[in-house]
Phi, psi and omega in degrees: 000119151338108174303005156279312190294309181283353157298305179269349141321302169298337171322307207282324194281309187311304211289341179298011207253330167246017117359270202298299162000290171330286194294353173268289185350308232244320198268034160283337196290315200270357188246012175271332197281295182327316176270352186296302178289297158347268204257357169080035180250166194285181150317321169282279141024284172293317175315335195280002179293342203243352149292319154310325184299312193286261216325327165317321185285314186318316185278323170290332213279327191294307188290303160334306190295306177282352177293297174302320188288344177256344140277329204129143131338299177270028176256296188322311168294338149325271165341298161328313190284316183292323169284338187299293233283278176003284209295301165322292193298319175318348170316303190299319150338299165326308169299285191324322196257004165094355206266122158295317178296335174276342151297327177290327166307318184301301167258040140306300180324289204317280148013269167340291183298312178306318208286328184267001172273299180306298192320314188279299199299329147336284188277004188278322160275341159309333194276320196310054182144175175303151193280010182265325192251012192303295183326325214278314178294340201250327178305291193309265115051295193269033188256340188294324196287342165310324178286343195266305174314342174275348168264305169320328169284300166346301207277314193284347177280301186300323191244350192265286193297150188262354208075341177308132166262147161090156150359112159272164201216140173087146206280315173308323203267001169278317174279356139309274190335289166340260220313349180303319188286339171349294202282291180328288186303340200257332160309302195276351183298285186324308205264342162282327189295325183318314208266350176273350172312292175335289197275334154308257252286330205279157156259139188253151167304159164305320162358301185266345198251333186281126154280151198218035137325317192301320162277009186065038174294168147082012175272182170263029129353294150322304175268003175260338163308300160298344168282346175265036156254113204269012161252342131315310204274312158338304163342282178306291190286342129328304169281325167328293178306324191291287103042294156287354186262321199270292185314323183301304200260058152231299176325294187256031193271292157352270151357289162311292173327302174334317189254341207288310187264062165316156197127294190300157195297192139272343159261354162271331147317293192318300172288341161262025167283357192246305166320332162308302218288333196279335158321278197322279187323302197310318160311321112005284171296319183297328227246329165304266195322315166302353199254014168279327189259316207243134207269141176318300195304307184281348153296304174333315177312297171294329146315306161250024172286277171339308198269352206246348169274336212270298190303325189284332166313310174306306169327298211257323190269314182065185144101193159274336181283290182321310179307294184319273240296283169335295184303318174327305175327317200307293182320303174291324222255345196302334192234007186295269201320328168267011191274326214276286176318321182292295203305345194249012148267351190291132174069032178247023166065215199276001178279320213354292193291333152349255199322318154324321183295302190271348176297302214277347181284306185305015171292328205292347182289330139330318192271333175277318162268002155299333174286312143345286172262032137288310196312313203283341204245336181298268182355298187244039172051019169210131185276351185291323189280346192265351180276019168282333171293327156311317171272006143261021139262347124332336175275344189247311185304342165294267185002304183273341177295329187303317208275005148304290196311334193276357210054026182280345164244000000 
């Protein structure tokens, strides 16, 4: 193999990872409407898919951090792989017995493994190149994962939602509805296990292979250090708000469609969660290419000023002018998270993977606020009224790009 060829293979193999990513993320969106009917459950109720989910990352990203420091990058993603495809096969079981808490233990499993797949392959691409152009490689890098989220919404509108509305009733057709997610999960379970075969089998640059024990990385130490940097800690919280603002309007946009329009389908709800998301990529590709021009921090600033105007217009309008607005977001919300992740690693050396560690524990903001506006739409008999929430996390995510820009973080 060529040494250009052994470059660019791990390349190829890191970026699909966040693909695969993609596709767990997203079809949590079609199994909160899908379990929603299934078990009867509230808002809230439905909303604990993406508590469970999130809390995987929460629990996981640190035992990530030290896992790379003491193997590699490419142990940690190993690990990642192995726990996603595991959690994918737990569908099946899961299904047979009708249980929800045995869905949420799967993804949580799921969850976990993602959490040591962000944690490593984030700062893995940060590292691939100057540390001036990190943000511009890890926004190009994360533009897959939209495509991976546009499959997974795919895959769950074609084979999972049935089109039934209201409660399903009767013992078959409740145990039809279970086995739907059956098929989907054990295809994507095989092909992650498939795809860590790959990356054993692949040879990686050092990069990816080093260990940093040696320097005494990974004590905690480290992390007590790295929090005393007011661009880390800005970071976290910024991605905490951000993170929950996205998972909230990706999570109940279904939902929302239903009610703002009555009438609508759950699969015509389904397509424009997939037009979010195709926003969202392009906004991605766009949001790369601008950042040739436009210094990272200050796009960010105008994104979410923007996005953090478009939910509230959803919030206060409802209707069809809420959908658009809602869907629109999608576009704007596109480049936060790995610009937020670049900027609040840049120049930290050997804390890097710290600091990787506590972004990605702030993944845990998924797990509250979709639970946060389920609570707010029980409360006020509207899921239209719950989108407020979202839009005053986009207000803290302004916050930090200003105070980037000004050098305060």
């Amino acid at each position: 193999m060529s040494g250009a060829s052994m470059r660019r293979l791990p390349l190829v193999l890191v970026v699909a990872l966040f693909f695969l990513w993609g596709v767990a993320n997203n079809l949590n969106d079609v199994l909160i409407a899908h379990f929603k009917k299934l078990f009867v459950l509230s808002d809230l109720g439905a909303g604990l898919v993406q508590s469970a989910f999130y809390l995987g990352y929460f629990c996981l990203a640190i035992p990530a951090a030290l896992t790379m420091r003491r193997f590699g990058y490419r142990a940690a993603v190993l690990l990642g792989l192995l726990l996603y495809g595991a959690g994918a096969l737990m569908f099946w079981p899961a299904a047979a017995w009708q249980s929800y808490p045995a869905f949420l233990l799967a993804l949580f499993v799921i969850a976990s493994g993602l959490g040591f797949l962000e944690t490593s392959a984030n700062p893995l691409m940060a590292k691939l190149g100057s540390e001036d152009t990190a943000a511009r490689r890890l926004n190009l890098a994360q533009a897959f994962n939209p495509l991976g989220s546009i499959t997974g919404v795919l895959i769950g509108s074609q084979f999972i939602l049935s089109g039934q509305s209201g409660p399903v009733t009767g013992e078959a057709a409740r145990a039809a509805e279970a086995a739907a997610v059956q098929l989907p999960y054990l295809v994507i379970g095989l092909g992650v296990l498939v795809w860590a075969v790959l990356i054993r089998l692949t040879p990686f640059p050092p990069v990816a292979t080093e260990r940093d024990v040696e320097e005494g990385v990974g004590a905690a130490g480290d992390f007590a250090e790295v929090v005393r940097s007011a661009r880390v800690r800005g970071g976290v919280a910024a991605q905490f708000f951000y993170v929950g603002a996205q998972v909230g309007i990706w999570s109940f946009l279904i939902r929302y469609s239903e009610v703002a329009v009555p009438g609508t389908s759950e699969r015509t709800a389904a397509n424009y969660l997939t037009l979010s998301l195709v926003l969202f990529m392009v906004g991605r590709f766009a949001g790369t290419a601008l950042m040739t021009r436009v210094a990272p921090a200050r796009l960010l600033a105008g994104f979410a000023a923007i996005a953090g105007a478009l939910t509230l217009a959803a919030a206060l309008l409802g209707g069809g002018i809420g959908i658009v607005a809602l869907v629109a977001t999608s576009f704007f919300m596109s480049i936060m998270y790995p610009t937020i992740f670049a900027e609040a690693v840049r120049d930290l050396g050997a804390l890097t993977k710290s600091a990787a560690a506590l972004l990605v524990m702030a993944i845990v903001g998924g797990a509250v606020f979709p639970a946060l506006m389920g609570l707010v739409s029980d409360r006020s008999g509207s899921i239209v009224v719950a989108m407020v929430v979202p839009a005053a996390c986009f207000v803290v995510v302004l916050l930090y790009a200003l105070s980037l820009r000004r050098g305060r973080a």
